[in-house]
DSSP file (Angstrom, degrees, kcal/mol; ACC not computed):
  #  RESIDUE AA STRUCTURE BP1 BP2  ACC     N-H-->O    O-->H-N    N-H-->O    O-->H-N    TCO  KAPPA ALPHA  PHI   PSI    X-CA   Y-CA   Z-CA
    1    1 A X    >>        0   0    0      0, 0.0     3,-2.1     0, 0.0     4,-1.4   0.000 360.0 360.0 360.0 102.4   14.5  -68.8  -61.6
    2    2 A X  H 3>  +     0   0    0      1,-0.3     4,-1.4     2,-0.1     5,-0.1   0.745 360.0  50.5 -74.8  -3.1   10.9  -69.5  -61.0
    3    3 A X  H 34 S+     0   0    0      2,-0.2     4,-0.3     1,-0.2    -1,-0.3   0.266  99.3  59.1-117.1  34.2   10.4  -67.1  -58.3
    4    4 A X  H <> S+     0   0    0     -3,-2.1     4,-5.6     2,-0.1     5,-0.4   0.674 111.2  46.7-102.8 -40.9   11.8  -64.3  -60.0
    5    5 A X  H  X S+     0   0    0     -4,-1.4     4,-2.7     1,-0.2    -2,-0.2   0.920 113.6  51.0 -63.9 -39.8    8.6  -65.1  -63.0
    6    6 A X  H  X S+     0   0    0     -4,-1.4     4,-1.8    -5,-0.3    -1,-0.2   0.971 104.6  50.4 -71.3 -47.5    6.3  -65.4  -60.4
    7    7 A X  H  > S+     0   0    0     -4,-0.3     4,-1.5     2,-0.2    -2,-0.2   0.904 115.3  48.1 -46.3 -40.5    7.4  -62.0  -58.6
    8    8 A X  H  X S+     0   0    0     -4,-5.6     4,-3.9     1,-0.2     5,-0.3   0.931 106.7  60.9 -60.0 -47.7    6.9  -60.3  -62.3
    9    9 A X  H  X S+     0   0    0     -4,-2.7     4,-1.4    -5,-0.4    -1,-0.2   0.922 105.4  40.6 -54.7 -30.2    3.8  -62.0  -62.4
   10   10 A X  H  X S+     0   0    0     -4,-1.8     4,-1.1     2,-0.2    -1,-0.2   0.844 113.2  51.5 -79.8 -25.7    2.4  -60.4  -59.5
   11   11 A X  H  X S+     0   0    0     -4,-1.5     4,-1.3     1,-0.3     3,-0.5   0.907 108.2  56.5 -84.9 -16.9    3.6  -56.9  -60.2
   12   12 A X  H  X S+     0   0    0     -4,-3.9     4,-1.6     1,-0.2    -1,-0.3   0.645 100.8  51.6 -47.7 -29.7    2.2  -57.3  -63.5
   13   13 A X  H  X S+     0   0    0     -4,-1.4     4,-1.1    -5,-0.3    -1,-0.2   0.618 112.8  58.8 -84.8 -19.9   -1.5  -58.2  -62.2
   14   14 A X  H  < S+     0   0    0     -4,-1.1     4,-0.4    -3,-0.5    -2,-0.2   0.882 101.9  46.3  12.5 -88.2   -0.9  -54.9  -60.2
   15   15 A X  H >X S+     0   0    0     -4,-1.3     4,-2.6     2,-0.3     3,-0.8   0.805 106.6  53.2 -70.4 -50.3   -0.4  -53.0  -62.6
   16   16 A X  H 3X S+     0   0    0     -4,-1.6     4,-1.5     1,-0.2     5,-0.3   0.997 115.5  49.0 -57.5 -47.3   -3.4  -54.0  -65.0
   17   17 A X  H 3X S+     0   0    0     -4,-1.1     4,-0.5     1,-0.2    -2,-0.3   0.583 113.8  46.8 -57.5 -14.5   -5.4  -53.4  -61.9
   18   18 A X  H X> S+     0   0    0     -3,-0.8     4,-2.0    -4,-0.4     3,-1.2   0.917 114.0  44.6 -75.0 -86.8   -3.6  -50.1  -61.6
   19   19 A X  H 3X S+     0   0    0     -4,-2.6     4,-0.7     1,-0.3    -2,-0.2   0.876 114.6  48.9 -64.7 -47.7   -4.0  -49.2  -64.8
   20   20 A X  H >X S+     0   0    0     -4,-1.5     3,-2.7     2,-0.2     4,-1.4   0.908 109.3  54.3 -24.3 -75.8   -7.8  -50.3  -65.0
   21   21 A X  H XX S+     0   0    0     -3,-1.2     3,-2.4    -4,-0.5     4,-0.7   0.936 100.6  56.1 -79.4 -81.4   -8.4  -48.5  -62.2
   22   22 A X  H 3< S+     0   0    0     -4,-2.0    -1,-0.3     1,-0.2    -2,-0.2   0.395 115.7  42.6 -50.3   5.2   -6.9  -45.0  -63.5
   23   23 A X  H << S+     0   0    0     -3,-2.7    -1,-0.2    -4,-0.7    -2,-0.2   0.556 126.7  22.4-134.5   5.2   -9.2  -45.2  -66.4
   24   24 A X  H << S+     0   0    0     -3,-2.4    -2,-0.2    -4,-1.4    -3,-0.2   0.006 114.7  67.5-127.7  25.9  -12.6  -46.4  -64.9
   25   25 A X  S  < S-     0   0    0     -4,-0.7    -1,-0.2    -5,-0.1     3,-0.1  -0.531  80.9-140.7-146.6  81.1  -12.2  -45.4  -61.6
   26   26 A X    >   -     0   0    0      1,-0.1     3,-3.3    -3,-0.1    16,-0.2  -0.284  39.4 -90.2 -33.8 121.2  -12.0  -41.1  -60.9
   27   27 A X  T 3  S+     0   0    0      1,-0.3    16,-0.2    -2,-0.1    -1,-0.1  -0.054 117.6   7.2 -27.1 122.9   -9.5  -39.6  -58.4
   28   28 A X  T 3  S+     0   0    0     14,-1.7    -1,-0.3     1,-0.3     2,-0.1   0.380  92.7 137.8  52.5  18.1  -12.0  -39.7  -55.2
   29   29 A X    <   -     0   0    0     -3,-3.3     2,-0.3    13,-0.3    -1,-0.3  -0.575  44.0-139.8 -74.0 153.2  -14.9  -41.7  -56.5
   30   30 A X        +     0   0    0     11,-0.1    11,-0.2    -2,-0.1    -4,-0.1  -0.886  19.5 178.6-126.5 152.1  -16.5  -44.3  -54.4
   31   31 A X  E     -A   40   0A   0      9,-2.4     9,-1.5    -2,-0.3     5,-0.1  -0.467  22.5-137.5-144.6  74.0  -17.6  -47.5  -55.7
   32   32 A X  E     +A   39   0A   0      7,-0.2     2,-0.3     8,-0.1     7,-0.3   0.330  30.5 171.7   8.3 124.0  -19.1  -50.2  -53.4
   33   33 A X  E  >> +A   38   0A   0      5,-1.3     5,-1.3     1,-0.2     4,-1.0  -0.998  48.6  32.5-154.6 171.5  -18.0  -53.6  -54.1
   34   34 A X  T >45S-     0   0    0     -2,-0.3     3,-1.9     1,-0.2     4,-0.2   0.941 134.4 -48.7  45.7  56.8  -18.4  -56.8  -52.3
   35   35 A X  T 345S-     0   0    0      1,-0.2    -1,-0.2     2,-0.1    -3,-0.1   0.854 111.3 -59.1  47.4  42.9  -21.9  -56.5  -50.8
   36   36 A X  T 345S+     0   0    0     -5,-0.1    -1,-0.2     1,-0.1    -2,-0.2   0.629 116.9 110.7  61.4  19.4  -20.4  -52.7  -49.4
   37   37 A X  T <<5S+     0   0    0     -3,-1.9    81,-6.3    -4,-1.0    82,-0.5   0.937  84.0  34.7 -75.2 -40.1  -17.2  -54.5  -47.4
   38   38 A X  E   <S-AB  33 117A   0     -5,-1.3    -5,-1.3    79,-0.3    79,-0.2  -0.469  70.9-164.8-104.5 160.3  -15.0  -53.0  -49.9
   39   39 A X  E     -AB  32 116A   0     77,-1.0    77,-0.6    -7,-0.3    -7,-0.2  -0.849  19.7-139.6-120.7 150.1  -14.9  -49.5  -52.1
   40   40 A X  E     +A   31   0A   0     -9,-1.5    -9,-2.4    -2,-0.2    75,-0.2  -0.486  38.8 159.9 -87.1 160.7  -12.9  -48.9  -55.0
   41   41 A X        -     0   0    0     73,-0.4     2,-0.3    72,-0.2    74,-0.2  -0.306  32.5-136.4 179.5  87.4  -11.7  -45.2  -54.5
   42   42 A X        +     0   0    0    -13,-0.2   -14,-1.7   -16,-0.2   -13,-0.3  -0.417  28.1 170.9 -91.6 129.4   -9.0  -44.2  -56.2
   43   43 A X        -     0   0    0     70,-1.2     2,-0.4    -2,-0.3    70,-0.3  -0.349  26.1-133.5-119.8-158.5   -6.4  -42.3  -54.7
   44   44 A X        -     0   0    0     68,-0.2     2,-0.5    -2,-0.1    68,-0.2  -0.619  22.2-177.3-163.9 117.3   -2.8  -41.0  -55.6
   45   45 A X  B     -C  111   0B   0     66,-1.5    66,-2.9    -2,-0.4    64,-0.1  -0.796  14.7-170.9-111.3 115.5   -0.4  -41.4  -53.1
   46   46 A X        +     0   0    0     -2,-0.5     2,-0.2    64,-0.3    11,-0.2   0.066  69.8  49.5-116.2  52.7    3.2  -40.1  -53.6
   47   47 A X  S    S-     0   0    0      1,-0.3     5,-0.2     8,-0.1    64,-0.1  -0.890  90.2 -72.1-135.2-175.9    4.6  -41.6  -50.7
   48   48 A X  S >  S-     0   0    0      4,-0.9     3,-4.0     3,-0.3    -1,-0.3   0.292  84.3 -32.3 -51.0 178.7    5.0  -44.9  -48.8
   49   49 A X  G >  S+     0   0    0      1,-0.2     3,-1.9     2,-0.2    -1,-0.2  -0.172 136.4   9.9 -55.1 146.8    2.5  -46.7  -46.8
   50   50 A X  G 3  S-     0   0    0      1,-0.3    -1,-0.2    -3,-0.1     3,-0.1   0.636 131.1 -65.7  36.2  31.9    0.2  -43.9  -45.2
   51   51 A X  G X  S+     0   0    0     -3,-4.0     3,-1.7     1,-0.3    -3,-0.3   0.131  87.0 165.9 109.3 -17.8    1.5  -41.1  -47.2
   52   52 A X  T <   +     0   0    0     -3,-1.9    -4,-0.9     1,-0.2    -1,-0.3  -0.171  61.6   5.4 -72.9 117.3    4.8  -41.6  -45.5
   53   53 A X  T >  S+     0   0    0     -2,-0.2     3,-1.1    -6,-0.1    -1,-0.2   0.320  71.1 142.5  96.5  -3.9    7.7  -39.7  -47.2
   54   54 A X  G X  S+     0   0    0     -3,-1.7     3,-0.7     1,-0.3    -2,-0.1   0.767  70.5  52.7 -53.7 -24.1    5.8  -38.2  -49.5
   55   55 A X  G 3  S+     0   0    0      1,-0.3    -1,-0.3     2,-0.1     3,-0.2   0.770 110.9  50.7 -69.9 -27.7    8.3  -35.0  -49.0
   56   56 A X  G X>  +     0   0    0     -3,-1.1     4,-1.4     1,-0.2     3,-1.4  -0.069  64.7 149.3 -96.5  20.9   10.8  -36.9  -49.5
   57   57 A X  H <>>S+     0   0    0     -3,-0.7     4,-2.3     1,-0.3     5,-0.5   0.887  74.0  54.1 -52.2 -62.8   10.3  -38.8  -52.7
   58   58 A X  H 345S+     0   0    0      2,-0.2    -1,-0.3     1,-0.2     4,-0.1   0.781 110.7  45.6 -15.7 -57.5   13.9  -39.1  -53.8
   59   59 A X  H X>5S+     0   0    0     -3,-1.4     3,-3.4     2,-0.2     4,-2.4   0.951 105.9  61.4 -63.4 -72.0   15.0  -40.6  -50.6
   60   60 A X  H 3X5S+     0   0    0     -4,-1.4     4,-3.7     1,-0.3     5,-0.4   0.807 109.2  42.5 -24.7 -62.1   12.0  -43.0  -50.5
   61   61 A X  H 3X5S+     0   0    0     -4,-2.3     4,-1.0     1,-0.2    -1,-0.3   0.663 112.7  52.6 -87.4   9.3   13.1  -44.8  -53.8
   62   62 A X  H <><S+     0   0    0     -3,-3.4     4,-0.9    -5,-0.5    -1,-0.2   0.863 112.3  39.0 -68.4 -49.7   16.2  -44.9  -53.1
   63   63 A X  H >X>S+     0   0    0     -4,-2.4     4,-2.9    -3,-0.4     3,-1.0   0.953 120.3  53.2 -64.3 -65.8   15.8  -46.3  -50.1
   64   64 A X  H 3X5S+     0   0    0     -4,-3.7     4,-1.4    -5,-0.3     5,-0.5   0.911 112.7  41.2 -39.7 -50.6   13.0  -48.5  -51.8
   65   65 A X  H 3X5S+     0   0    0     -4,-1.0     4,-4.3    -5,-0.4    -1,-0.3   0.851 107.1  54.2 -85.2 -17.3   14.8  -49.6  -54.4
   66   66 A X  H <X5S+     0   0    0     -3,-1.0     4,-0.7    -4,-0.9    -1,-0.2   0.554 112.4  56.8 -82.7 -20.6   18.4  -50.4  -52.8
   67   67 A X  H  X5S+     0   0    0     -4,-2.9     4,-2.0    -5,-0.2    -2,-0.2   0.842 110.5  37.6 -73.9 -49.5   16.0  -52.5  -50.5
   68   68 A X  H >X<S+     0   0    0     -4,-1.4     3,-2.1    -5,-0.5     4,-1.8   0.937 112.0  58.3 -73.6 -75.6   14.5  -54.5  -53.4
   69   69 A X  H >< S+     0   0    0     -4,-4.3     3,-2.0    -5,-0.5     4,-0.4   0.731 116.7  39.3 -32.2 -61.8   18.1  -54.6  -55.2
   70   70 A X  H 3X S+     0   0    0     -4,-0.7     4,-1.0     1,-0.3    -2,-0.3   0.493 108.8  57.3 -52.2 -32.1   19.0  -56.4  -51.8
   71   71 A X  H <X S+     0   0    0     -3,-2.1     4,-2.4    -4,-2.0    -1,-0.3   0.758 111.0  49.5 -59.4 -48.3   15.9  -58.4  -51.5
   72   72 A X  H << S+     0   0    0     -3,-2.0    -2,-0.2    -4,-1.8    -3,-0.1   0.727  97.9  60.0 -70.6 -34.4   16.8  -59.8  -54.8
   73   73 A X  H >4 S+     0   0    0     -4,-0.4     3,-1.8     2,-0.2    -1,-0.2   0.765 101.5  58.0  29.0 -89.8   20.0  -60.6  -54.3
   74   74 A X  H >X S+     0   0    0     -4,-1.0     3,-4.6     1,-0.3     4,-1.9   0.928 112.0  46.1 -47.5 -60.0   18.9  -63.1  -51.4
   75   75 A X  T 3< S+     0   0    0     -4,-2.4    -1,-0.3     1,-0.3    -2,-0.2   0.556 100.3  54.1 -82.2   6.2   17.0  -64.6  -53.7
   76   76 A X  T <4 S+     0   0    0     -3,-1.8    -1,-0.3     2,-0.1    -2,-0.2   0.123 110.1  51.8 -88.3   2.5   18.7  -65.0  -56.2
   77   77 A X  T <4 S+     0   0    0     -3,-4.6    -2,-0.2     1,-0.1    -3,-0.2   0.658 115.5  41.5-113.3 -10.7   21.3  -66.8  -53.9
   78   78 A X  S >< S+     0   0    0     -4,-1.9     3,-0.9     3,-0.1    -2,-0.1   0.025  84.9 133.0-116.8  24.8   18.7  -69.3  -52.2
   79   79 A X  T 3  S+     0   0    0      1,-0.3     3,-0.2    -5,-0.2    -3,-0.1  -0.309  74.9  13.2 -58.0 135.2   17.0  -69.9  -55.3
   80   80 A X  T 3  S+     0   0    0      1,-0.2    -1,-0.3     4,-0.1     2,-0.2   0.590 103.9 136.1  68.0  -4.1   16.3  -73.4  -55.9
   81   81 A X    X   -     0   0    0     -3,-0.9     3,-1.0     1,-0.0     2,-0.9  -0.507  49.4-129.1  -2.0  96.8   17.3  -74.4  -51.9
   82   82 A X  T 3  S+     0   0    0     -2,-0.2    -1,-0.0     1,-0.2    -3,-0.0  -0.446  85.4  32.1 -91.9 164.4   16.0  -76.2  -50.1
   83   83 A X  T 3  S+     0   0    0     -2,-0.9    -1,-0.2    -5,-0.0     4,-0.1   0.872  98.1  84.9  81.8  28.3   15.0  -75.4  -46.8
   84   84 A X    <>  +     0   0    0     -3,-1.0     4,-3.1    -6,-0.1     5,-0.1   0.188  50.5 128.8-132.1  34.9   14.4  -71.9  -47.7
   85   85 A X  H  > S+     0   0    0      1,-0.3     4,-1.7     2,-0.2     5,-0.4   0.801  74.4  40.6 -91.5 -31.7   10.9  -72.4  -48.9
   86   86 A X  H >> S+     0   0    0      2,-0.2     4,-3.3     3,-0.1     3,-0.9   0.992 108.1  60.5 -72.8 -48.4    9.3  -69.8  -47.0
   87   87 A X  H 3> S+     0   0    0      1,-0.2     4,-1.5     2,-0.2    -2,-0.2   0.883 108.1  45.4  19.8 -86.5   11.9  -67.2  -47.4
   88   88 A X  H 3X S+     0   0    0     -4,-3.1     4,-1.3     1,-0.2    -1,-0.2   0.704 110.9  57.9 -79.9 -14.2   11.6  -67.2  -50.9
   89   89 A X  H <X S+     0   0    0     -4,-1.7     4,-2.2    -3,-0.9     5,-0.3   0.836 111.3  40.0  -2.3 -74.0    7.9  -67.2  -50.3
   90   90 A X  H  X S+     0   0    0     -4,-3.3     4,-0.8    -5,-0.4    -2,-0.2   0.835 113.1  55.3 -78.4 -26.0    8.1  -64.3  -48.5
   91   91 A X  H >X S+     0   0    0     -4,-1.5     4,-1.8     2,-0.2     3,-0.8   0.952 105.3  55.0 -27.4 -75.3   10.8  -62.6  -50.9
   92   92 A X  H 3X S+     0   0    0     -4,-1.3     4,-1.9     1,-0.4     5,-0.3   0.767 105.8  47.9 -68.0 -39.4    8.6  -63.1  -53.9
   93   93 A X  H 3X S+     0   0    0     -4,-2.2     4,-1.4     1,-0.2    -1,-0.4   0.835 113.5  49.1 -93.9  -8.3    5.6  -61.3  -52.6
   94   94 A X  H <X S+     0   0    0     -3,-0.8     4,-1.6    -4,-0.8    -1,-0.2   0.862 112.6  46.3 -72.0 -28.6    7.5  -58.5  -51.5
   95   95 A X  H  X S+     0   0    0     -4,-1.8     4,-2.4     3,-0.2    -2,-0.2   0.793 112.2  48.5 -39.0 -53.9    9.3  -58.1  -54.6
   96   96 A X  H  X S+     0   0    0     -4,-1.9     4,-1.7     2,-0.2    -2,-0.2   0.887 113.7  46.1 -77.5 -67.7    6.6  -58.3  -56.6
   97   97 A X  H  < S+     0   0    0     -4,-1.4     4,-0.3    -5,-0.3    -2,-0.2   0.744 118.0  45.4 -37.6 -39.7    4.6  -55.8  -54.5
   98   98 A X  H  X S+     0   0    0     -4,-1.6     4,-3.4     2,-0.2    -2,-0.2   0.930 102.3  58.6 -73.1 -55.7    7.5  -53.5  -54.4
   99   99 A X  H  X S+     0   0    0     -4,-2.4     4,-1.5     1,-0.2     5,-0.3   0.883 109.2  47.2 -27.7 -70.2    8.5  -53.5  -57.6
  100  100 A X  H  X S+     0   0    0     -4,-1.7     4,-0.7     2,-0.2    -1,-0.2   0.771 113.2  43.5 -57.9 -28.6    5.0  -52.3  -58.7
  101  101 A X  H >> S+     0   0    0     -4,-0.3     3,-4.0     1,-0.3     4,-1.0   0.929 117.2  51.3 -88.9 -44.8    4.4  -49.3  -56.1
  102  102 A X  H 3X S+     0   0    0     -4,-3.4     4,-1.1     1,-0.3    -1,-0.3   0.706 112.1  46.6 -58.7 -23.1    8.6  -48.2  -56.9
  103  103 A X  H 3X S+     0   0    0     -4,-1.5     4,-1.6     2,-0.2    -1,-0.3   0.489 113.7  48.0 -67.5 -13.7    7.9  -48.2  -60.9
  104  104 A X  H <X S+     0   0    0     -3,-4.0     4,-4.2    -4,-0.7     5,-0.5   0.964 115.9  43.6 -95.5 -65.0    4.5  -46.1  -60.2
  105  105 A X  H >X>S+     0   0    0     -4,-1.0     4,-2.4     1,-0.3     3,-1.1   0.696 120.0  48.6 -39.4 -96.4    6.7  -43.6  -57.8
  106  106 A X  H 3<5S+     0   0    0     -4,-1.1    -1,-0.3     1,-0.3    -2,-0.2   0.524 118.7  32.2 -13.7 -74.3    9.2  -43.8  -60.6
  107  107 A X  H 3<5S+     0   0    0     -4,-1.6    -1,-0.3     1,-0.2    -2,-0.2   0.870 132.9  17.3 -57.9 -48.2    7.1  -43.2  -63.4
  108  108 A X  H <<5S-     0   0    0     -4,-4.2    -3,-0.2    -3,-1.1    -2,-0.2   0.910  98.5-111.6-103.8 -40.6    4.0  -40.7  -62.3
  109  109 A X  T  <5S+     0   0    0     -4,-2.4     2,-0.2    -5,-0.5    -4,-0.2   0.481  95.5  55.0  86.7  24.1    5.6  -39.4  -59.3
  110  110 A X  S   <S-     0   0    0     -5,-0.9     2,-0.3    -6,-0.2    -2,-0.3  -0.986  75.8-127.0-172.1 176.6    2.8  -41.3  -57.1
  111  111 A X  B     -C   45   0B   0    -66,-2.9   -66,-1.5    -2,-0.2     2,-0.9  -0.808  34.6-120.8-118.4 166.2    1.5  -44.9  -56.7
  112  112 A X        -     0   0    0     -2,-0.3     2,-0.2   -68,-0.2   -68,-0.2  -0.965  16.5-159.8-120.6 143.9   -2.6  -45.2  -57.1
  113  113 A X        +     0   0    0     -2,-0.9   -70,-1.2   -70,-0.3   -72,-0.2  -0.790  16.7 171.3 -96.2 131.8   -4.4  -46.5  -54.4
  114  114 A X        +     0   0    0     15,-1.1   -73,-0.4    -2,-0.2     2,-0.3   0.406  51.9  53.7-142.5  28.0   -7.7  -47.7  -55.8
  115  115 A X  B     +D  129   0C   0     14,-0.7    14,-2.9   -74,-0.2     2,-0.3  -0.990  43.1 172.9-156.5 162.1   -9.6  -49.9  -52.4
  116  116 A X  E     -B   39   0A   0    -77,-0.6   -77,-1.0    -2,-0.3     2,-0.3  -0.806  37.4-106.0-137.7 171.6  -10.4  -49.3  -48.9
  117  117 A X  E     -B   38   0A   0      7,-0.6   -79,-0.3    -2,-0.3    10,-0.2  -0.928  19.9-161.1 -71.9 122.6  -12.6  -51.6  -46.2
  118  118 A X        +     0   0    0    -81,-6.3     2,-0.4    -2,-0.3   -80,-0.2   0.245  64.2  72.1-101.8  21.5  -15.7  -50.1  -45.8
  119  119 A X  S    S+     0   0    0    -82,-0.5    -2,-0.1     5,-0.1     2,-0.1  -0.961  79.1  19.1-118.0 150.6  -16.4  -52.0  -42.3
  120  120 A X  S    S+     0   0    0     -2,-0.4     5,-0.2     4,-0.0    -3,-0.0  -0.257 102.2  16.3  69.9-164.6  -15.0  -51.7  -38.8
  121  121 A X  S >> S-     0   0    0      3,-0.2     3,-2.2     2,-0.1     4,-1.3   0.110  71.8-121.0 -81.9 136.2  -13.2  -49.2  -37.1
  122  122 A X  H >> S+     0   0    0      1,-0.3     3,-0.7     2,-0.3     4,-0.6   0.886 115.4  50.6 -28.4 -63.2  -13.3  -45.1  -38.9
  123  123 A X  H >4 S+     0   0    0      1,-0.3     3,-1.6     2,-0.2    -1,-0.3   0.825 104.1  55.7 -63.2 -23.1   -9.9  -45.1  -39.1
  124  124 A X  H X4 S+     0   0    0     -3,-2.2     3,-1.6     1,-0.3    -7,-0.6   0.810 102.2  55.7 -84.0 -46.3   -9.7  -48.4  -40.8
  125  125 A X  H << S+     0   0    0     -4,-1.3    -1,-0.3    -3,-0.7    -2,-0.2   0.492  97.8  62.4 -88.1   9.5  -11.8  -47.4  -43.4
  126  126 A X  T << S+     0   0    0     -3,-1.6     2,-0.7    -4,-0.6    -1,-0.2   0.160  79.8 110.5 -87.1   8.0   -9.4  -43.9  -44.5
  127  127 A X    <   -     0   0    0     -3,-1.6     2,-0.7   -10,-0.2   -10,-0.2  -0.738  55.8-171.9-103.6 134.5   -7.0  -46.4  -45.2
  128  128 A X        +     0   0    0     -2,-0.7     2,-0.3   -12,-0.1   -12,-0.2  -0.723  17.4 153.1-101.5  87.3   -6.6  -46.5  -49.1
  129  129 A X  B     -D  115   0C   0    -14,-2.9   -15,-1.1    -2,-0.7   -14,-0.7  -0.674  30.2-123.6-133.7-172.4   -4.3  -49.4  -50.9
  130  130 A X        -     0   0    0     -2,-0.3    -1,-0.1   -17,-0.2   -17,-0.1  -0.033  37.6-101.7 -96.0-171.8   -3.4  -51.5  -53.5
  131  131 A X  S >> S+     0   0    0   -117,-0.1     3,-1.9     2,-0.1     4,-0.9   0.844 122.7  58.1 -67.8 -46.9   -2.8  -55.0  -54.4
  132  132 A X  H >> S+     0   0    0      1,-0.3     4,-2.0     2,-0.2     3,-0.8   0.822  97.5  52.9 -33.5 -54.7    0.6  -54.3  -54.0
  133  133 A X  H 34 S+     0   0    0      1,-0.2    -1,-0.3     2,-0.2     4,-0.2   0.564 106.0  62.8 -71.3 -10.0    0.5  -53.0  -50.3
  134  134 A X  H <> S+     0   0    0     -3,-1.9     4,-0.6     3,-0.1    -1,-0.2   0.875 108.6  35.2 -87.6 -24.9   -1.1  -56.2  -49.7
  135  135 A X  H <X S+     0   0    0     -4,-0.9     4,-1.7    -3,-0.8    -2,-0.2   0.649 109.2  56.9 -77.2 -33.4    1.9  -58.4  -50.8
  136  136 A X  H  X S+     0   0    0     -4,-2.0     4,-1.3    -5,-0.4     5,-0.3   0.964 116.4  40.0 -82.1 -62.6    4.4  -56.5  -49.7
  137  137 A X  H  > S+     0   0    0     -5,-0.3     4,-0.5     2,-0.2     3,-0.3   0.913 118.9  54.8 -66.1 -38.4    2.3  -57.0  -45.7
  138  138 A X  H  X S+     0   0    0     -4,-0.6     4,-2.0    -5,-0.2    -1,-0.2   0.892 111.5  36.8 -18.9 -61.4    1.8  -60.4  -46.8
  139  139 A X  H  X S+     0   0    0     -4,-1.7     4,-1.6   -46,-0.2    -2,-0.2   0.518 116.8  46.6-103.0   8.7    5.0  -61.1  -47.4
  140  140 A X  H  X S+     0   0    0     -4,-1.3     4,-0.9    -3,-0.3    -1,-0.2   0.453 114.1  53.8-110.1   0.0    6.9  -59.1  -44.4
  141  141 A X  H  X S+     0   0    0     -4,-0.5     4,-2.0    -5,-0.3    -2,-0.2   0.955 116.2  39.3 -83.6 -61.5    3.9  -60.9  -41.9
  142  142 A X  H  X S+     0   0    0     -4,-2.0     4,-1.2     2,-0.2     5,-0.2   0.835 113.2  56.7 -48.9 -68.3    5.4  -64.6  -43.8
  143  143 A X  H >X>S+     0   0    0     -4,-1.6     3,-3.1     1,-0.3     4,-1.6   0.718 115.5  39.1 -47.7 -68.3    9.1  -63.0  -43.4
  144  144 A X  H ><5S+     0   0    0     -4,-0.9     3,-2.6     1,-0.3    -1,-0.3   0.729 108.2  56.3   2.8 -95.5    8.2  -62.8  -39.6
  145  145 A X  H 3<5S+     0   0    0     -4,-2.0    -1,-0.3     1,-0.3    -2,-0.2   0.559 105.5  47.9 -39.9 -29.3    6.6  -65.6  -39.1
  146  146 A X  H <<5S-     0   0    0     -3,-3.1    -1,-0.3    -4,-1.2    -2,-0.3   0.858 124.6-108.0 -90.7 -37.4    9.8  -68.1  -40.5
  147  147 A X  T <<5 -     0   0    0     -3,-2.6     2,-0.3    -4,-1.6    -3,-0.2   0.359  57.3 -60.3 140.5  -3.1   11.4  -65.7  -38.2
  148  148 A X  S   <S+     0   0    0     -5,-0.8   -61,-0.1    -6,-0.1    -3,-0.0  -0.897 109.6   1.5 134.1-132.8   13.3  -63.5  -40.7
  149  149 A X  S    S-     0   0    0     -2,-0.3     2,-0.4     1,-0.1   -65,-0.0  -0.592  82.8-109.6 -78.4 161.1   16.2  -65.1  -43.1
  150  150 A X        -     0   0    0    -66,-0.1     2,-0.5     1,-0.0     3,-0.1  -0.789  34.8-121.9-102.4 120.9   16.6  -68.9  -42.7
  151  151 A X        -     0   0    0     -2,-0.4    -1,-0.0     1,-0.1    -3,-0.0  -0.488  29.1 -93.5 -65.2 121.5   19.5  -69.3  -41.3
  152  152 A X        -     0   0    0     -2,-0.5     2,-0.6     1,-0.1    -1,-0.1   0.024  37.8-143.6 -52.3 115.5   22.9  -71.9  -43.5
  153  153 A X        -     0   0    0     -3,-0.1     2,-0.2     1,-0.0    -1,-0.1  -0.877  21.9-122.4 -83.7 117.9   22.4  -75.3  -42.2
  154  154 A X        -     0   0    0     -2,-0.6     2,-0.1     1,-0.1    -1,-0.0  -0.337  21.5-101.2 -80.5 168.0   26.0  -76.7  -42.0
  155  155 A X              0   0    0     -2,-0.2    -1,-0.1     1,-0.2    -3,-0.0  -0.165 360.0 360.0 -60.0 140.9   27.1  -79.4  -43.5
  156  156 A X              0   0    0     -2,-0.1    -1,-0.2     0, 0.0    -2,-0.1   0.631 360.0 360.0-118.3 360.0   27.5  -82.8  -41.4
């Protein structure tokens, strides 16, 4: 199942960037990057996107992760399909993405966040994320965009 290796792969590149991060990068330090568009700034978030759930961590992977079982599932049943190519596109990088921030939750009891934008609007530049949170919005803009699951072509 190649797009199961490819999902590992991503939460694996993650995760060195994670781990990187948590040893060259101090809890609210700012680090310029990319002619100042970017700064690494590592934060540690033990909830969802924007902190949300953070009271709630139990429920959150629960949820998170019976989402992912279920995510997986799918793809593991359109695997190798055709006609489902964005789908499993759009699967993979959520998978991949997910996986990583629900093993961090798991593990430390928070995920690190370790880049912001540092251009365009104030609020836009408190927002703190990962690679992860970028796949995971990546791949639920894709899901969208094919228009949600690809619907079983019958047979003719």
């Amino acid at each position: 199942m190649r797009e199961l290796t490819v999902a590992l792969a991503l939460f694996s590149g993650d995760e060195v960037l994670k781990k990187y991060m948590r040893h060259h990068l101090k809890e609210g330090e700012r680090k310029p990057v990319c002619k100042g568009r970017l700064t690494l700034r590592r934060l540690k978030n033990p909830g969802a996107v924007l902190g949300f759930g953070r009271d709630k961590q139990r429920e959150l992977n629960l949820i998170s992760g019976g989402m992912l079982a279920a995510l997986l599932v799918r793809l593991a049943c359109i695997s190798g399909k055709k006609g489902y190519g964005w789908e499993r596109a759009a699967l993979v990088l959520i998978t991949g993405g997910g996986l990583s921030n629900l093993t961090d939750r798991i593990s430390q009891g928070y995920v690190d966040d370790y880049v912001s934008i540092a251009c365009g609007p104030g609020k836009l530049q408190k927002l703190v994320f990962n690679l992860s949170d970028i796949l995971v919005l990546a791949g639920a803009g894709l899901f969208a965009a094919n228009g949600g699951f690809t619907p079983r072509r019958k047979n003719k």
